[in-house]
C-alpha angles and dihedrals in degrees: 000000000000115000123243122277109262116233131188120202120201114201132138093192106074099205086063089037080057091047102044090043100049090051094051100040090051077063098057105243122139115254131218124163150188139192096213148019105254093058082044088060098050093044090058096042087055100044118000116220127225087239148014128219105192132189104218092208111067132148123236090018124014134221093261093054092048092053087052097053086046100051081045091057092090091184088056112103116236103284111176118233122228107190113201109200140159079209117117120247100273092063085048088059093055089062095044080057091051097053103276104138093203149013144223134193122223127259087061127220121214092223098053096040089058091042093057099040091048081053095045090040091051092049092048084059103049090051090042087050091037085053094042086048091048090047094053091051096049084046087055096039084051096049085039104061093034088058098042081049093055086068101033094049093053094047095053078052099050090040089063098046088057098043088050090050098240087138092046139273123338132188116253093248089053088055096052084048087055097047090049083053093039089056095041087052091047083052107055084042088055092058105035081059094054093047091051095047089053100053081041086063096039097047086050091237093111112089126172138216118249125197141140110294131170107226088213094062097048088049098055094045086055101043082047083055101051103033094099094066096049082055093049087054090040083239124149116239105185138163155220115194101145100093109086119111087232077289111125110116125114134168097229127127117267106218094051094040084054093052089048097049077035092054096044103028083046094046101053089052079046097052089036119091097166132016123029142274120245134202134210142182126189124165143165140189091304112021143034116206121191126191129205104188117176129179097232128132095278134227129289113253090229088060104041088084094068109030088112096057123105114257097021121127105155138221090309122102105219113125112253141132086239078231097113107076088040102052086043089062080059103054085043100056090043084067096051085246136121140239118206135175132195127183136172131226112290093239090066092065089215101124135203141318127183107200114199125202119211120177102235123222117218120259 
């Protein structure tokens, strides 16, 4: 059987503290109390209720005080907050404002009182079974994608072995067949780790690395490392990495920061049929921007609101998971950075640029 619904009163006068408790055990919840906010607090921070009763006028620390603690302890579970208060509606507001989910006026009906806290207790249960549902899914998404990884991982590793004739010699249209399966499999590698990395990032279990990096440096590592595939499209990649005050250092974590210069710097030589991609990097005493502009055919502005987004590729017809850019965002804002794009009309012909924003430590 499921267990009663755990309440906390906060009261410091003890006839209201009697009243408030017998309606609600009658009930059959379960009653804790406390006489003042500070014991409230600790009583919270130890178990947390299911749902707090709270008397707006305390001494020492108010009602509206102890709401606020409780909305800034970010471990703490939602618990819906019922204020009790003699105060007229506009002070009730103010503790709307502050976090509290529902109000009751003094002197207290039993009714009522039951009324709001079946409401606030309902909704405590939807966002608890929304959050055990979302966590199901992220744990089979996670399993998922680990053990997708186990066999995918084995047969980029056999292919190899056969195209470099390990196993002996093959024809050469058997070798073509293999590098076509060898790039399918990279492919869907490529995208089972992306998946698992995002759900990495939104379940909080991902943490990242940081440490001192020149942003020159990275740049050019990643421009070096793309700069075949610009050649192959006759396409210019070209740089300017001169602009930085002698400014150029940031803590952030090197692998990531590279996927994320890899996605944005790859994409544009993806989306760009003529012209050429470039490349900037300005920074001063507190932040580092880098630009990637191409001259390809832009994005639509419809679609600029949700470039970010899983899963959206847009109207283009490129092949992609539509999980780099958001995964980027990600890495980005892991960084306390931003990630920005802007994008004319497509009639300009002016293209894109993604602009990302990196706090910058002194030398």
């Amino acid at each position: 059987m499921k267990s009663p619904d755990r309440l906390l009163i906060v009261d410091d006068v003890p006839d209201n503290l009697f009243l408030v408790r017998t309606i609600l055990e009658e009930e059959g919840y379960k009653i804790v109390t406390s006489s003042n906010g500070h014991d409230a607090l600790k009583i919270i921070g130890a178990e947390p209720p299911d749902l707090i009763l709270l008397d707006v006028m305390m001494p020492l620390m108010d009602g509206y005080e102890v709401t606020r603690r409780i909305r800034a302890m970010k471990d703490l579970p939602f618990i819906p907050i019922l204020l009790i208060t003699a105060y007229d509606r506009a002070n009730a507001v103010k503790g709307l404002d502050l976090g509290a989910d529902e109000f009751i006026r003094k002197p207290i009906e039993a009714n009522e009182l039951l009324a709001r806290v079946r409401s606030l207790l309902r909704l405590k249960h939807s966002i608890a079974e929304r959050d055990r549902i979302d966590r199901q899914r992220q744990d089979f998404v996670s399993r998922l994608t680990h053990d997708l990884r186990t066999p995918l991982v084995a047969a980029d590793r056999m292919l190899g072995l056969l195209q470099d004739g390990v196993l002996g010699e093959i024809s050469p249209e058997i070798h073509e067949a293999l590098t076509i399966m060898g790039r399918s499999n990279h492919n869907l590698l490529e995208m089972v780790n992306k998946l698992l990395d995002v759900y990495r990032y939104e379940s909080g279990s991902k943490t990242i690395s940081l440490q001192s990096l020149n942003l020159k440096e990275l740049l050019e590592q990643v421009v070096q490392e793309l700069k075949p595939i610009a050649i192959s499209k006759n396409l210019e990649l070209s740089t300017d990495l001169t602009n930085l005050c002698e400014i150029a250092e940031i803590k952030g974590d090197r692998l990531e920061l590279l996927r994320v210069f890899n996605n944005l710097i790859g994409n544009a030589l993806k989306f760009t049929e003529s012209g050429g991609v470039h490349v900037s990097l300005k920074a001063d005493a507190s932040e580092a921007v880098i630009a990637i502009a191409d001259t390809g055919t832009g994005i639509p502005l419809e679609e600029q609101p949700f470039l970010f987004h899983r899963f959206r590729q847009g109207s283009h017809q490129k092949q992609g998971s539509g999980l780099g850019l958001y995964l980027s965002h990600y890495i980005i804002n892991a960084h306390n950075g931003r990630i920005l794009v802007k994008s004319p009309n497509l009639d300009s012909q002016q293209g894109s640029t993604f602009f990302v924003y990196l706090p910058t430590i002194a030398l």
